[in-house]
N, C-alpha and C positions, 0 to 999 in steps of 0.2 A: 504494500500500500504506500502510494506513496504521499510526503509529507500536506500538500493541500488538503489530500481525502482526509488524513488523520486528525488535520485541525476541523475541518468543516464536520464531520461525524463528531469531535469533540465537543463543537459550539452544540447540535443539538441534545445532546446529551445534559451539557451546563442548561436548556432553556426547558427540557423535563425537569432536571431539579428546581428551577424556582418557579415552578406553579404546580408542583407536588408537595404541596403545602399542608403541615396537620396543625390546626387549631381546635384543641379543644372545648374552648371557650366560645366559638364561634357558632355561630346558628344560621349560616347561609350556605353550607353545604361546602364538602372539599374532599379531595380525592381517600382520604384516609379518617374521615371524620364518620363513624355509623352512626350517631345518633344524631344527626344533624335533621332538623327539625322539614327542611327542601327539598332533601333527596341528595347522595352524592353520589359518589363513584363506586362505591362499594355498599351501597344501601338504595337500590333504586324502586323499591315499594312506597318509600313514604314522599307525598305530592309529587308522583311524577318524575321523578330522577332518573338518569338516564340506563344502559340496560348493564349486566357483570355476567363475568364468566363464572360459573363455578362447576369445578370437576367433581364430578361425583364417582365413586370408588364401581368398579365393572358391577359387582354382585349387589348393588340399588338397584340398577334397569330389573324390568317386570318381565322384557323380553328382548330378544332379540335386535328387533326393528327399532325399541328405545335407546339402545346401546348404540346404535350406528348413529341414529340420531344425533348424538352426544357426540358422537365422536365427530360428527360433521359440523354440528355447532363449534365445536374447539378449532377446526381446522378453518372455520371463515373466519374467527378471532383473530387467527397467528395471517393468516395470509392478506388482510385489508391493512395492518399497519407496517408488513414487511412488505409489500407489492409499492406503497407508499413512498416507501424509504428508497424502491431501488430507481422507481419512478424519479426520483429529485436526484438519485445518481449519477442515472443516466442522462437527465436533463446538465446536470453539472460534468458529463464527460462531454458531450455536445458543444458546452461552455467553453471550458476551456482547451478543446484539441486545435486552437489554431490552425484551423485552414486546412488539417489533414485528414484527407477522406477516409481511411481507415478509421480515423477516430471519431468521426462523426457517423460512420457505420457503424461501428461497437455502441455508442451512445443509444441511436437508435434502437438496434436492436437488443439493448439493454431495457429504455423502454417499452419496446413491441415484449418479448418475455414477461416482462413482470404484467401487463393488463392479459395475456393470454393466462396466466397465470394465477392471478383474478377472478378471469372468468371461469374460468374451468371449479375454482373456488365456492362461485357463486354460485354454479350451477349443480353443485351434490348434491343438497335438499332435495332440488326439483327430479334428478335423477335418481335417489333411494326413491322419492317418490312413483316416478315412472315403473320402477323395479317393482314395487309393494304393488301397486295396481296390477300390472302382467302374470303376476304370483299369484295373484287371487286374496293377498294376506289383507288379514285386517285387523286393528287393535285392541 
């Protein structure tokens, strides 16, 4: 890696930590705060907070089709803010390859990867789905 990439993934790194903020005196909600009266990041039942991951151990699911479930909810989690990250990578190889076509094709196709990538993501749901119908299964 070389030293640009390592500052620029540094900088976001530093702008996670300060708005990964825990006050617990606080009552407007924040990424570590459960009892926060708005909803936060990690408590999104109370007025509408936004939505959390949480893994549940294989032997909770009831069956089968619950388990993939889950397992495909984890996997749109990890893939929408890594597709993200390589997104702005690729946009920053793009950036700074001066003028050199090789590196504006790596960039590219740095982009094009990561939204195929994405999509393929996006569309498990809909494809356990497809599967559970053709199966005949039902819940």
């Amino acid at each position: 890696m070389d030293y640009l990439t390592g500052k620029f993934l540094l900088g976001i790194f530093k702008i996670q930590r300060v708005f990964a903020f825990n006050n617990p005196s606080s009552n407007t909600g924040s990424f570590n705060n459960p009892t926060s009266n708005t909803g936060s990041f990690n408590n999104p039942g109370v007025n509408g907070g936004g939505s959390s991951l949480v893994i549940k151990p294989p032997t909770s699911y009831n069956n089968i089709y619950d388990l993939i479930n889950g397992i495909a909810s984890y996997i749109i989690w990890i893939a929408i803010p890594i597709a993200t990250i390589m997104i702005i990578f690729g946009a920053y190889q793009i950036l700074f390859s001066t003028g050199d076509p090789a590196k504006v094709k790596k960039g590219r196709d740095t982009i094009l990867y990561s939204l195929v990538g994405l999509m393929v993501a996006l569309l498990v749901k809909g494809i356990i789905s497809i599967i559970k119908q053709v199966l005949g299964v039902n819940n």
